[in-house]
mmCIF file as Biopython writes it, N, C-alpha, C and O atoms, coordinates in Angstrom:
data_model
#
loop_
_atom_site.group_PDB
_atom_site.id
_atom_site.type_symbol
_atom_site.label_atom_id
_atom_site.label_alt_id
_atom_site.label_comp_id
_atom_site.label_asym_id
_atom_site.label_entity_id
_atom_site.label_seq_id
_atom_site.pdbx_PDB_ins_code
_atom_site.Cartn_x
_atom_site.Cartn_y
_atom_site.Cartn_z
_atom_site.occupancy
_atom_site.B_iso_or_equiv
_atom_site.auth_seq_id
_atom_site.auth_asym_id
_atom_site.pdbx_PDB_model_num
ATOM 1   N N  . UNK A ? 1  ? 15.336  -29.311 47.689 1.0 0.0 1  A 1 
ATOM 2   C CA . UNK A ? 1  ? 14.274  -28.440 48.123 1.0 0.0 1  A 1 
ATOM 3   C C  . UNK A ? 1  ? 12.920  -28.967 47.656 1.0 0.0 1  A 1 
ATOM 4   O O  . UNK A ? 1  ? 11.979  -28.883 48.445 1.0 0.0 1  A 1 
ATOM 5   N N  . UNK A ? 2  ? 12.752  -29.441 46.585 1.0 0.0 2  A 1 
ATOM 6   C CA . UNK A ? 2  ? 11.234  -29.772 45.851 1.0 0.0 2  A 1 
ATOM 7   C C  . UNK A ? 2  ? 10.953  -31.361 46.677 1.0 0.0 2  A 1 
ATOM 8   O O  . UNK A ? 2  ? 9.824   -31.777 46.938 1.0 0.0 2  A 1 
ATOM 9   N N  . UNK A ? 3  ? 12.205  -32.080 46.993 1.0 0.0 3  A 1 
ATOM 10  C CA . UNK A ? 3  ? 11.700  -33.415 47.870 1.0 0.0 3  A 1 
ATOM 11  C C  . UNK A ? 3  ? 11.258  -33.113 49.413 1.0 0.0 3  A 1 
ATOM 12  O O  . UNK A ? 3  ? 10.870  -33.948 50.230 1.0 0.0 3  A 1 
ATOM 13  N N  . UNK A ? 4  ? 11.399  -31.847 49.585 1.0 0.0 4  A 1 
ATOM 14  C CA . UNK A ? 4  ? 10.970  -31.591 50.853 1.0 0.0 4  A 1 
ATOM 15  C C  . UNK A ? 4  ? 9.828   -31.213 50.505 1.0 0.0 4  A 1 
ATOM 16  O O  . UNK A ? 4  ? 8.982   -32.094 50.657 1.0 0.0 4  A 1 
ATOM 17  N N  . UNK A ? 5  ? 9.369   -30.053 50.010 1.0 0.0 5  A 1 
ATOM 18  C CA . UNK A ? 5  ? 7.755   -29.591 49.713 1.0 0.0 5  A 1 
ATOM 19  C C  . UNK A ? 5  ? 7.032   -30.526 49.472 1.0 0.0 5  A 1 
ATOM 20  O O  . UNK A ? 5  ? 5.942   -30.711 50.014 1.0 0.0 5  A 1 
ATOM 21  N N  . UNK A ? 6  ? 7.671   -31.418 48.415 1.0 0.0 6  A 1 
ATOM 22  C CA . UNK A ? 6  ? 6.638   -32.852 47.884 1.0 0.0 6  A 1 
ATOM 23  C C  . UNK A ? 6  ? 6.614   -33.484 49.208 1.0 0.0 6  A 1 
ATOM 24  O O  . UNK A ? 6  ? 5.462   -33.582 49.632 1.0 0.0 6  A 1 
ATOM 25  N N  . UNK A ? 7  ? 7.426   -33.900 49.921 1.0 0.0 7  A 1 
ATOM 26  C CA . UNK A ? 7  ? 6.982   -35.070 51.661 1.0 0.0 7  A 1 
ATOM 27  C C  . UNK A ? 7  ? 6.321   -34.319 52.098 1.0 0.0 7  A 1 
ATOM 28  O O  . UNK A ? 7  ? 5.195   -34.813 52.154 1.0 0.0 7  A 1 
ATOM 29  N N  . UNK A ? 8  ? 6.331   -33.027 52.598 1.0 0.0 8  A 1 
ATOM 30  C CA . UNK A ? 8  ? 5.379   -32.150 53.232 1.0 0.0 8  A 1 
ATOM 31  C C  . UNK A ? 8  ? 4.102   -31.871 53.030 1.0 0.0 8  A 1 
ATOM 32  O O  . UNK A ? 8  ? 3.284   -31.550 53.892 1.0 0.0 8  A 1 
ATOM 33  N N  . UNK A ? 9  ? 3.903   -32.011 51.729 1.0 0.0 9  A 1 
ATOM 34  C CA . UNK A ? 9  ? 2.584   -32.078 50.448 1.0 0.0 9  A 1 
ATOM 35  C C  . UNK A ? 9  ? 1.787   -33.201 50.861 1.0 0.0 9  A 1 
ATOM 36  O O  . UNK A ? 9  ? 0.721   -33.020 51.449 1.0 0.0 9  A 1 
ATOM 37  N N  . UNK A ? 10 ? 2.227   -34.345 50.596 1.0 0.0 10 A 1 
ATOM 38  C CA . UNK A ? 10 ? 1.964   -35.702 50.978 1.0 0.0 10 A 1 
ATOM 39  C C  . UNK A ? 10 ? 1.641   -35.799 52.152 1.0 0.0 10 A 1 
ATOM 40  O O  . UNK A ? 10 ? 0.513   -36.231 52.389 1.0 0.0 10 A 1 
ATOM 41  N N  . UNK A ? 11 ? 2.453   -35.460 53.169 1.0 0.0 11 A 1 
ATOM 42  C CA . UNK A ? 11 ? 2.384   -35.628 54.899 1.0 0.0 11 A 1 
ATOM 43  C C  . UNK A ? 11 ? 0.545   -35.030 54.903 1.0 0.0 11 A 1 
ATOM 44  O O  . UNK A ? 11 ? -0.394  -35.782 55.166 1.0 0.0 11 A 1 
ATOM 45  N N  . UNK A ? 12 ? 0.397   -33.492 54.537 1.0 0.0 12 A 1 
ATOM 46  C CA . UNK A ? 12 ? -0.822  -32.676 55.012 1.0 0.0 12 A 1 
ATOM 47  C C  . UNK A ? 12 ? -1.900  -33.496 53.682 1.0 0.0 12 A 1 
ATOM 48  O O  . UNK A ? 12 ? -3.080  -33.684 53.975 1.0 0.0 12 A 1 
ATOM 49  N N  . UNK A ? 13 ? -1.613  -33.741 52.896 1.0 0.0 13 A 1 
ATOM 50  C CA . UNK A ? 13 ? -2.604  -34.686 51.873 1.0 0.0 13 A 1 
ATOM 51  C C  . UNK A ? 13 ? -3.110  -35.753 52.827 1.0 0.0 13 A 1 
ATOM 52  O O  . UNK A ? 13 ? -4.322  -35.971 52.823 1.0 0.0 13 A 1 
ATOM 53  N N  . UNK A ? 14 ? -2.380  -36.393 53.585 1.0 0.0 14 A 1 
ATOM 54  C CA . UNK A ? 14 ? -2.630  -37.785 54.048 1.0 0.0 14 A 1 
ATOM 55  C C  . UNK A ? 14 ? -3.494  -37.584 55.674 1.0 0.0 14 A 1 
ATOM 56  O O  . UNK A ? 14 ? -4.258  -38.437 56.127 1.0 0.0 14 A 1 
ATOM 57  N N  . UNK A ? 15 ? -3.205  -36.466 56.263 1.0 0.0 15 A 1 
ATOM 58  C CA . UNK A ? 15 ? -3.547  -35.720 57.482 1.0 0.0 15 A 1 
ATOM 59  C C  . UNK A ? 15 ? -5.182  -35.410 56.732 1.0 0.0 15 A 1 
ATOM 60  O O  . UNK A ? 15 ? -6.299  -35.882 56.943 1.0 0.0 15 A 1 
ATOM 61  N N  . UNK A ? 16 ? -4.873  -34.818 56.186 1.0 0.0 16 A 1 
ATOM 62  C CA . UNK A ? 16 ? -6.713  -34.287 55.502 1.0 0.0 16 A 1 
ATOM 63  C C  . UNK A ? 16 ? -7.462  -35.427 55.216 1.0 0.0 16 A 1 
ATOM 64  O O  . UNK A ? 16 ? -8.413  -35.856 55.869 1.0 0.0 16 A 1 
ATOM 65  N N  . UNK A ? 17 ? -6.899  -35.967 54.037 1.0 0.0 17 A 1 
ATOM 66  C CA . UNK A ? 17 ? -7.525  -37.257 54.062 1.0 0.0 17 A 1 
ATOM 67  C C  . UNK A ? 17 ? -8.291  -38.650 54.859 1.0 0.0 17 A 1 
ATOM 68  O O  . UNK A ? 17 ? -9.112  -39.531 54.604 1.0 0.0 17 A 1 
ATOM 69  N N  . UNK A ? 18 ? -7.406  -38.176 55.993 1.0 0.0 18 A 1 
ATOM 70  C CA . UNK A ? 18 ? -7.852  -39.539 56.815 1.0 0.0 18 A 1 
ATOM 71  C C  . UNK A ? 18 ? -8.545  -39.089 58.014 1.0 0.0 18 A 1 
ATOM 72  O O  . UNK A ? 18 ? -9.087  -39.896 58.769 1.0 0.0 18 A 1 
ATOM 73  N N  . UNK A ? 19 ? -8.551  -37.356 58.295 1.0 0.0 19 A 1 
ATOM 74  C CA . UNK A ? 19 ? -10.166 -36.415 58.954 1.0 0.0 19 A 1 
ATOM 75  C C  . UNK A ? 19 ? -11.467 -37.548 58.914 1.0 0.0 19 A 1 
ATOM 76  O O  . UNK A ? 19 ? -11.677 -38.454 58.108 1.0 0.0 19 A 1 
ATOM 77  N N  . UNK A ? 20 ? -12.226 -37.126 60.091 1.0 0.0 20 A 1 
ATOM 78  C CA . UNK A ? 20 ? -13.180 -37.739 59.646 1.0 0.0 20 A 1 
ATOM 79  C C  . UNK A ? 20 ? -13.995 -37.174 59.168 1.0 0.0 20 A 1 
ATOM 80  O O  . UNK A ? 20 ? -13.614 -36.016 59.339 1.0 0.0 20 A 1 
ATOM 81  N N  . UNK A ? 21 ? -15.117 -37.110 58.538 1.0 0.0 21 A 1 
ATOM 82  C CA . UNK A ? 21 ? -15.705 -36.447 58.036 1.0 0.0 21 A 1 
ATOM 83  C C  . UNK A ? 21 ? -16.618 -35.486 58.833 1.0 0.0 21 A 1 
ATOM 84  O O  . UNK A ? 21 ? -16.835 -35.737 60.018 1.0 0.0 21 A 1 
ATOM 85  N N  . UNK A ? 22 ? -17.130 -34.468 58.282 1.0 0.0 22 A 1 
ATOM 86  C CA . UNK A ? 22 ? -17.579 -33.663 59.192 1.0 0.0 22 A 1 
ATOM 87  C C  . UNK A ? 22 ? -19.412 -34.473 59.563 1.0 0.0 22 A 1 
ATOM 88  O O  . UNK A ? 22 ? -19.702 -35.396 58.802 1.0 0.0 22 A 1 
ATOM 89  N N  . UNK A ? 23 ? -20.355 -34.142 60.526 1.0 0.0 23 A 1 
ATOM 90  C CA . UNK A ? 23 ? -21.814 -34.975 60.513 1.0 0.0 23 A 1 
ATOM 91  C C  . UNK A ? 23 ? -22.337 -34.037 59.990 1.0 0.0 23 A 1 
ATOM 92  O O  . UNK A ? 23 ? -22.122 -32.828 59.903 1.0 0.0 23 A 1 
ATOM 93  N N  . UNK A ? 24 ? -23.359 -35.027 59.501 1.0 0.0 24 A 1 
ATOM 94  C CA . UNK A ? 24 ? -24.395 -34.271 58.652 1.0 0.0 24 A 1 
ATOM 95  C C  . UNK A ? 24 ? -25.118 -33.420 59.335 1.0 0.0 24 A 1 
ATOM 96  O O  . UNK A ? 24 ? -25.578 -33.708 60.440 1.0 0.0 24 A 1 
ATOM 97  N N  . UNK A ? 25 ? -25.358 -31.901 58.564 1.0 0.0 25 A 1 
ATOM 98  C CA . UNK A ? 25 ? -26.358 -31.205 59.178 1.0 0.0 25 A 1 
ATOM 99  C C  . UNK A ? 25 ? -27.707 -31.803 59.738 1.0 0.0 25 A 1 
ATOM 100 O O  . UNK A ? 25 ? -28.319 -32.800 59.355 1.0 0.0 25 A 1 
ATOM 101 N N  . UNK A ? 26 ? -28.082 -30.659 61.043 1.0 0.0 26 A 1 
ATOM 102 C CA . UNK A ? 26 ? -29.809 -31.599 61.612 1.0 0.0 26 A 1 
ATOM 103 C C  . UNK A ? 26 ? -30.587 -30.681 60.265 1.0 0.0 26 A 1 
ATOM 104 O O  . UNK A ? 26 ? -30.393 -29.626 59.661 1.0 0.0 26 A 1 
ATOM 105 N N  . UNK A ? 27 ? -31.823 -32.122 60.250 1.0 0.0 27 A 1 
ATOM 106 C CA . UNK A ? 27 ? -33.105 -31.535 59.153 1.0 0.0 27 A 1 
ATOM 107 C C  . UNK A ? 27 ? -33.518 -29.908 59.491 1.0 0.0 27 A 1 
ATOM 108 O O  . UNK A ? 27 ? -33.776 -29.291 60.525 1.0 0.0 27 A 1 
ATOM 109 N N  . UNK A ? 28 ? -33.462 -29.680 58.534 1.0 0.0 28 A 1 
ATOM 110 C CA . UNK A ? 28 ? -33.640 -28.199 58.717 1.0 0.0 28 A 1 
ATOM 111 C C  . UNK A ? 28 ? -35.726 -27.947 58.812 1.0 0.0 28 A 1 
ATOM 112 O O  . UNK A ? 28 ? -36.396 -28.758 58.171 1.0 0.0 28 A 1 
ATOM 113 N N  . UNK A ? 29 ? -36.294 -27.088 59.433 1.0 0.0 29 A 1 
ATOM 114 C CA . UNK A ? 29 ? -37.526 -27.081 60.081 1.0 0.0 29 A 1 
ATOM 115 C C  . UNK A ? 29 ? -38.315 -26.693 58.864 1.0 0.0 29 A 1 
ATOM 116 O O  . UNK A ? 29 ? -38.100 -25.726 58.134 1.0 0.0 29 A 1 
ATOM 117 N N  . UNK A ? 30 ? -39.273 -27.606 58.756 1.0 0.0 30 A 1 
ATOM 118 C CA . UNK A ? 30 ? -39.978 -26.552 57.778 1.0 0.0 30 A 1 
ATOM 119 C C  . UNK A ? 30 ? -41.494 -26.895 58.359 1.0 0.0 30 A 1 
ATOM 120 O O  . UNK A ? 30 ? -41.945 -27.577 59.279 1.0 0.0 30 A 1 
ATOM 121 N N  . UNK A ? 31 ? -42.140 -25.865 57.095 1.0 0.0 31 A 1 
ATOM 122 C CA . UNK A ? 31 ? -43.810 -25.374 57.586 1.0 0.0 31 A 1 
ATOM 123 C C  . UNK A ? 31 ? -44.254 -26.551 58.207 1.0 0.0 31 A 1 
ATOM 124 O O  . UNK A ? 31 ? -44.920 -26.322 59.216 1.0 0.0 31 A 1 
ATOM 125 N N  . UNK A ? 32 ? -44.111 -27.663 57.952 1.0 0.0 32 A 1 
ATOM 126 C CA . UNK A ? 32 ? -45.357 -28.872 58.366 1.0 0.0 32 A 1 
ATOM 127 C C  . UNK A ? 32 ? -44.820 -29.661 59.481 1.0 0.0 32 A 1 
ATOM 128 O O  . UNK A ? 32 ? -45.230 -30.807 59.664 1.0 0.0 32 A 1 
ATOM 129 N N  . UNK A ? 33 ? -43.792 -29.046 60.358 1.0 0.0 33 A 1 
ATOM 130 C CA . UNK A ? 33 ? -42.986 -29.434 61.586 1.0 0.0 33 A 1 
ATOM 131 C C  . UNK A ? 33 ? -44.149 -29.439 62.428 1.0 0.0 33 A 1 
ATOM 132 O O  . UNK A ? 33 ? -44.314 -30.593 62.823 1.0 0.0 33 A 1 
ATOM 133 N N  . UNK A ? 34 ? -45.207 -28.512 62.972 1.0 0.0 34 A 1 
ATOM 134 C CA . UNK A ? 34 ? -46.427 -28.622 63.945 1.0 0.0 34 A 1 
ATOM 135 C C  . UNK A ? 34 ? -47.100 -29.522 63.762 1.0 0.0 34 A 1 
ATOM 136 O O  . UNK A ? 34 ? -47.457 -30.412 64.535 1.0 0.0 34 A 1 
ATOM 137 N N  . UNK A ? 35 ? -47.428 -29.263 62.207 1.0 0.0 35 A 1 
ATOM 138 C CA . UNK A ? 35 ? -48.911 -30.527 61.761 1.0 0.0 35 A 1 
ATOM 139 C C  . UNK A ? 35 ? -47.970 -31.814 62.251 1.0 0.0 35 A 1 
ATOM 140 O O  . UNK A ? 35 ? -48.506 -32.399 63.193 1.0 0.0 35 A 1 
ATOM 141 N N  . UNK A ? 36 ? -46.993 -32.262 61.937 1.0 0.0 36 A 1 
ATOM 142 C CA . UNK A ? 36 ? -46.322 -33.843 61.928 1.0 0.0 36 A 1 
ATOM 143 C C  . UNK A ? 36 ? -46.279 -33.792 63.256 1.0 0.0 36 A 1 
ATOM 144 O O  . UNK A ? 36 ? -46.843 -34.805 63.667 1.0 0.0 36 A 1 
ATOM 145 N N  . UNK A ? 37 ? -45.730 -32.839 64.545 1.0 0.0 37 A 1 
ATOM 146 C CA . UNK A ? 37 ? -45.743 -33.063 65.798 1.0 0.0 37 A 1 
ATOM 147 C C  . UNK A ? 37 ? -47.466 -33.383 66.207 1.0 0.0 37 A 1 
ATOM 148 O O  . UNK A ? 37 ? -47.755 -34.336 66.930 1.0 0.0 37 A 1 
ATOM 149 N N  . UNK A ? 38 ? -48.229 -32.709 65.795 1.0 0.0 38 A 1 
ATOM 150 C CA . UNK A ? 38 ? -49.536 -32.668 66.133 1.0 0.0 38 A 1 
ATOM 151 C C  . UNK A ? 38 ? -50.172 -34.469 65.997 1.0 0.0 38 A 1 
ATOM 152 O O  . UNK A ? 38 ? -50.664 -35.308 66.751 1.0 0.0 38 A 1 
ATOM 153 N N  . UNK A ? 39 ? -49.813 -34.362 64.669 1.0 0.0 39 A 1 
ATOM 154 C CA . UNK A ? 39 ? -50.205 -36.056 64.227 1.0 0.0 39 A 1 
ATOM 155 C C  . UNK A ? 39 ? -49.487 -37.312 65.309 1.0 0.0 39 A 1 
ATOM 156 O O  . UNK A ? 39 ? -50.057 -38.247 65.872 1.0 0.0 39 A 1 
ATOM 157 N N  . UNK A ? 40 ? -48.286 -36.981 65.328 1.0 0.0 40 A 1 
ATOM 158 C CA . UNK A ? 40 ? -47.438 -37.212 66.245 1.0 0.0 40 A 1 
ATOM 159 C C  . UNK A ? 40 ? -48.605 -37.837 68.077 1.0 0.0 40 A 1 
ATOM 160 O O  . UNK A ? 40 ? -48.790 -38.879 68.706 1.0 0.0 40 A 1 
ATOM 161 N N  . UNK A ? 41 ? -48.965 -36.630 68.140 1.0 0.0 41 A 1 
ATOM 162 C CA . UNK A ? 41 ? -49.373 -36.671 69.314 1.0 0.0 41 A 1 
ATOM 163 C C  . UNK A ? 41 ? -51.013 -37.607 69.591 1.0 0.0 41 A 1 
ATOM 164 O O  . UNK A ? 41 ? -51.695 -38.073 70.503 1.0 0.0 41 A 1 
ATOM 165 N N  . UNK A ? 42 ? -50.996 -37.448 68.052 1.0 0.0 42 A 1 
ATOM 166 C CA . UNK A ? 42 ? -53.015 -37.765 67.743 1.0 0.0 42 A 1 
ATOM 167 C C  . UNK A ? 42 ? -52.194 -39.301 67.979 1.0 0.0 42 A 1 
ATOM 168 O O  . UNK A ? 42 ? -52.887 -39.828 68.850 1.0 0.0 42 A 1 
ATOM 169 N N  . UNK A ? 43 ? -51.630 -39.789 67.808 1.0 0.0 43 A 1 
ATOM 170 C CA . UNK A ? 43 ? -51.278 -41.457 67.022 1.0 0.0 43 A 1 
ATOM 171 C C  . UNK A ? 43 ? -51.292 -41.707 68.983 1.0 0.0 43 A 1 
ATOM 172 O O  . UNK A ? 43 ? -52.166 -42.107 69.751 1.0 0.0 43 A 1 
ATOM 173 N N  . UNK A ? 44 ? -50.338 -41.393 69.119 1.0 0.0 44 A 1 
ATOM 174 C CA . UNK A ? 44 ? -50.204 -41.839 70.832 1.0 0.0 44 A 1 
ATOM 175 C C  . UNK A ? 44 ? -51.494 -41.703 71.529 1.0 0.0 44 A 1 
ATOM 176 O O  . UNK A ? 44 ? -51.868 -42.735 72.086 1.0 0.0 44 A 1 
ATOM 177 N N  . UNK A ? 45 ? -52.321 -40.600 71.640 1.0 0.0 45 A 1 
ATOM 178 C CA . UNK A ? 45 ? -53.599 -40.272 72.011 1.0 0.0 45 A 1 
ATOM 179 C C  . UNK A ? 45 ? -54.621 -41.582 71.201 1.0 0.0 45 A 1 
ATOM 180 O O  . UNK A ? 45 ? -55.667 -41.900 71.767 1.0 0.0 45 A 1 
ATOM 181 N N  . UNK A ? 46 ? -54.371 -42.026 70.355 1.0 0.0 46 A 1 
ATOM 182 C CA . UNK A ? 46 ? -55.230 -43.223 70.380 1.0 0.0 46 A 1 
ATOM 183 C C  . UNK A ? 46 ? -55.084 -44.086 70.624 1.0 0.0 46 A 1 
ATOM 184 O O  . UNK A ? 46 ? -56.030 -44.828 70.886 1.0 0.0 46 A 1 
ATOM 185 N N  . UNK A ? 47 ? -53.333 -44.642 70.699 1.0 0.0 47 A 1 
ATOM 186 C CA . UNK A ? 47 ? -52.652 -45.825 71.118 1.0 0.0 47 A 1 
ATOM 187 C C  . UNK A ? 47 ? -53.722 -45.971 72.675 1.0 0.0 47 A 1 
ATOM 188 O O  . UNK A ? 47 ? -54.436 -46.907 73.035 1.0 0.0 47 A 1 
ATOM 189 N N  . UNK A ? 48 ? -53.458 -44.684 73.308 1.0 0.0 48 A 1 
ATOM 190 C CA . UNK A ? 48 ? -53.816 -44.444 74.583 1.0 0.0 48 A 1 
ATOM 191 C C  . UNK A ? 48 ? -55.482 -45.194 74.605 1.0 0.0 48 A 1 
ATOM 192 O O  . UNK A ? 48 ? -55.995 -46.102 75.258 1.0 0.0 48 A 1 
ATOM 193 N N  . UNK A ? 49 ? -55.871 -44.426 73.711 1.0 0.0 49 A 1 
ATOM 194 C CA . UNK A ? 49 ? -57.803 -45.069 74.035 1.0 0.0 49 A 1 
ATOM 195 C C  . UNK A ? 49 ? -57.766 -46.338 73.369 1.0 0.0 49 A 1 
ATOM 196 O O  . UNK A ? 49 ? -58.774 -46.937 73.744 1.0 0.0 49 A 1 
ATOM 197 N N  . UNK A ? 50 ? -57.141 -47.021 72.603 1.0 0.0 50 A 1 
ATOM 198 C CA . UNK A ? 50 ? -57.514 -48.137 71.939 1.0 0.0 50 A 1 
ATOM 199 C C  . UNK A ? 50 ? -57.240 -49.177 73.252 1.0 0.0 50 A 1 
ATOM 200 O O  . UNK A ? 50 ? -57.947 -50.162 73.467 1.0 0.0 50 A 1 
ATOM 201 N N  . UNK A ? 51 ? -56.250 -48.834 73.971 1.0 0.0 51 A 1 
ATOM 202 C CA . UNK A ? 51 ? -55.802 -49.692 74.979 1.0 0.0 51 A 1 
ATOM 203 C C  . UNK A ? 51 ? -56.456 -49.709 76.214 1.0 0.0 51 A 1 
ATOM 204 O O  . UNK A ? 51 ? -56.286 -50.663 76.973 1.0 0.0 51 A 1 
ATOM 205 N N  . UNK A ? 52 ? -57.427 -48.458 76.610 1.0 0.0 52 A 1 
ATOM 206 C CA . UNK A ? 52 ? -58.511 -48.436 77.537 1.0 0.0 52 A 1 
ATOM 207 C C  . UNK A ? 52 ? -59.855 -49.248 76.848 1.0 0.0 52 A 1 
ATOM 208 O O  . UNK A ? 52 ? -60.300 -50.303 77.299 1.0 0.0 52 A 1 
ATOM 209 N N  . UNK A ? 53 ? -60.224 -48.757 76.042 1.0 0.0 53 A 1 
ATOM 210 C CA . UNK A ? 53 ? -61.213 -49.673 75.531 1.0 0.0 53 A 1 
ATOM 211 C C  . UNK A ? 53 ? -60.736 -51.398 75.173 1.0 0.0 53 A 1 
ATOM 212 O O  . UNK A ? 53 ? -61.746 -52.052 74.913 1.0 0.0 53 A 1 
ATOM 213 N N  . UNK A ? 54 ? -60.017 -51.865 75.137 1.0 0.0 54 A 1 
ATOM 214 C CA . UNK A ? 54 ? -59.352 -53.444 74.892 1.0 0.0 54 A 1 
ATOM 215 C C  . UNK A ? 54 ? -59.596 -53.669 76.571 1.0 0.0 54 A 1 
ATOM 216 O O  . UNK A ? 54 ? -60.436 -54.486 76.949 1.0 0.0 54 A 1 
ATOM 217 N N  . UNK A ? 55 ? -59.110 -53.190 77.155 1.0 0.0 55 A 1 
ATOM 218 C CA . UNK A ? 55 ? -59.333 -53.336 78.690 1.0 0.0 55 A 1 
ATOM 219 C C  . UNK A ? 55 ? -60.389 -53.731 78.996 1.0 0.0 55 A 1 
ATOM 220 O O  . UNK A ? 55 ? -60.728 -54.888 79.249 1.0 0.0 55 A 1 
ATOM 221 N N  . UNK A ? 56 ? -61.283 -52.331 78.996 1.0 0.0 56 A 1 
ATOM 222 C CA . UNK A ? 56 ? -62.685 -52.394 79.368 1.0 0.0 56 A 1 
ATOM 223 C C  . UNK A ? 56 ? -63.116 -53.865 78.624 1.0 0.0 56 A 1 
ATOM 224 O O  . UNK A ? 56 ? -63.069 -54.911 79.271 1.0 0.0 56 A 1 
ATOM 225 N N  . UNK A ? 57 ? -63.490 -53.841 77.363 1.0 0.0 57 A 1 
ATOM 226 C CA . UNK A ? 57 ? -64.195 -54.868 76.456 1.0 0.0 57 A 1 
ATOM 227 C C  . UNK A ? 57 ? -63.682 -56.347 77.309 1.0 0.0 57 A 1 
ATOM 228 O O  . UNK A ? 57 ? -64.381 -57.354 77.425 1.0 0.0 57 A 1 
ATOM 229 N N  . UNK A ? 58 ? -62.492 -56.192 77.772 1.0 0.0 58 A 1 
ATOM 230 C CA . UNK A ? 58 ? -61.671 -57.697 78.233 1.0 0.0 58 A 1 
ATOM 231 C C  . UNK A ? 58 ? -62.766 -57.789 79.585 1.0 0.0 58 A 1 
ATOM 232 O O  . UNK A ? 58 ? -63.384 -58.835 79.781 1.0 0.0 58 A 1 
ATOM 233 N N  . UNK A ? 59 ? -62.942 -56.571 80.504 1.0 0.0 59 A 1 
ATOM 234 C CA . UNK A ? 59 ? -63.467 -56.651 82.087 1.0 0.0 59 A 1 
ATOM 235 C C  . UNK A ? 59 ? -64.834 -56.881 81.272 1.0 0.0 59 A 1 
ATOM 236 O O  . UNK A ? 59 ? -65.253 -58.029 81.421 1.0 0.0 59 A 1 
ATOM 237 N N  . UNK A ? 60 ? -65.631 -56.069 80.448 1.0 0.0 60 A 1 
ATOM 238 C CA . UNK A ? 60 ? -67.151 -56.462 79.958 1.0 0.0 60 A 1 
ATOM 239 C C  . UNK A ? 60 ? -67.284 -58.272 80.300 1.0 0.0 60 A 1 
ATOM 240 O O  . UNK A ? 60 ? -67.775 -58.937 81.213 1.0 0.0 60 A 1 
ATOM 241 N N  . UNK A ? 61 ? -66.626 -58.550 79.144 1.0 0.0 61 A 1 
ATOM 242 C CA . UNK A ? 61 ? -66.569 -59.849 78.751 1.0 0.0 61 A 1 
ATOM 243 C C  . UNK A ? 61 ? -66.399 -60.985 79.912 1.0 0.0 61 A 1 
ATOM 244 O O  . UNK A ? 61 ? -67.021 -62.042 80.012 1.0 0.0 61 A 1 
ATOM 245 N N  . UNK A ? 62 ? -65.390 -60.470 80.746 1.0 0.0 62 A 1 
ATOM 246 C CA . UNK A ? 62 ? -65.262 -61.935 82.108 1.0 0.0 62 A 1 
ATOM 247 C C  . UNK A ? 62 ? -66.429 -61.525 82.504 1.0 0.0 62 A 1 
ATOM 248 O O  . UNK A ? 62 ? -67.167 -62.499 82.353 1.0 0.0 62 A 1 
ATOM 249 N N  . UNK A ? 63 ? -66.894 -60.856 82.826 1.0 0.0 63 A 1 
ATOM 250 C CA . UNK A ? 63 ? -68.152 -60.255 84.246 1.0 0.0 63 A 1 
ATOM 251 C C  . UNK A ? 63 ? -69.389 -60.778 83.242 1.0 0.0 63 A 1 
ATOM 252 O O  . UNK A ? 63 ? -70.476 -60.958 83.791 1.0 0.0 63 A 1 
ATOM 253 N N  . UNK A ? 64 ? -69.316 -60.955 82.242 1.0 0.0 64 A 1 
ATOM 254 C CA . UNK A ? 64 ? -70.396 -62.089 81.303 1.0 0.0 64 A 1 
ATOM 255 C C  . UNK A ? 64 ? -70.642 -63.070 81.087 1.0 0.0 64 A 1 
ATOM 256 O O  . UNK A ? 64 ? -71.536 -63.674 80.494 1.0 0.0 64 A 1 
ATOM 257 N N  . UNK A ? 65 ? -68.922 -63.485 82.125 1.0 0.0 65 A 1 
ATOM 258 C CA . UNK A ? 65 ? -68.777 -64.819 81.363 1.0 0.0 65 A 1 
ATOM 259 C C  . UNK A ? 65 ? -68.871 -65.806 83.193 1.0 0.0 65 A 1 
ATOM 260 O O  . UNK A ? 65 ? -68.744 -66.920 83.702 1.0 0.0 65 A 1 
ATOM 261 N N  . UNK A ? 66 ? -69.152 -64.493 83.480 1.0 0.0 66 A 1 
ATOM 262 C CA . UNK A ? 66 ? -69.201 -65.373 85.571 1.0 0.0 66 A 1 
ATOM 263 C C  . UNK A ? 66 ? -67.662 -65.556 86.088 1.0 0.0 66 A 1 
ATOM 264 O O  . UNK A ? 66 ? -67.431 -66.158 87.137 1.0 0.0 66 A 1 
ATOM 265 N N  . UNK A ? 67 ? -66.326 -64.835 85.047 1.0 0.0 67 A 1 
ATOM 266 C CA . UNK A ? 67 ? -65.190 -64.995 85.255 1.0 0.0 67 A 1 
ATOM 267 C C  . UNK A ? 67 ? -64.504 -63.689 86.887 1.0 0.0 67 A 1 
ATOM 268 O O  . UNK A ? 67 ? -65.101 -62.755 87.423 1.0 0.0 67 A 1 
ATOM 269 N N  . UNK A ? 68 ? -64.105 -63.852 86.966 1.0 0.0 68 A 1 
ATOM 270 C CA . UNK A ? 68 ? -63.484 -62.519 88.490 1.0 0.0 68 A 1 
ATOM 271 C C  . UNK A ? 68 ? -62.902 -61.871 87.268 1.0 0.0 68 A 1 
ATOM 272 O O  . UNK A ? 68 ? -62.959 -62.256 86.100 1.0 0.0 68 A 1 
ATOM 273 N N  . UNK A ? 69 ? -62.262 -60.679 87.840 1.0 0.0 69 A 1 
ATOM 274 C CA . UNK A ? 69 ? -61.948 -59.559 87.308 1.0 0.0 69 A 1 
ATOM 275 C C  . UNK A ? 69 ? -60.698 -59.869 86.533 1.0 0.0 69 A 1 
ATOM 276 O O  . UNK A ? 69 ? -59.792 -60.415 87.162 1.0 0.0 69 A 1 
ATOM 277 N N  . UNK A ? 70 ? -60.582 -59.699 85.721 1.0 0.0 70 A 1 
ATOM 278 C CA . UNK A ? 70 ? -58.808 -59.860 84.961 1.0 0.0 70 A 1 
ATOM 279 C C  . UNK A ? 70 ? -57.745 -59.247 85.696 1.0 0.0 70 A 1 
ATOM 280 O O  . UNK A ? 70 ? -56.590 -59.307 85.276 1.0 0.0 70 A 1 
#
């Protein structure tokens, strides 16, 4: 009787064991979730103008230089 409980013991030991693990909880929200989305949005919003103005400055520059349009 006890070599049966013990294989049975073992069997569900080895079943649990080799589960995968459960995933990690998502970050839980806190106060400064807006401000970081906000910043978030400022960073792209300049990506945005830094790359209109590089443009422009590039078209300034040929049309100075007697070059056609880029």
């Amino acid at each position: 009787m006890g070599l049966k409980i013990s294989t049975l013991a073992v069997a569900v030991l080895f079943t649990v064991g080799c589960s995968a693990p459960p995933p990690p909880p998502p970050p839980a929200k806190t106060v400064f979730d807006p401000l970081t989305q906000n910043l978030e949005r400022a960073r792209d919003v300049q990506k945005t103008v830094d790359a209109n103005a590089d443009d422009t400055r590039k078209a300034v520059q040929a049309q100075e230089n007697g070059d056609t349009a880029p």
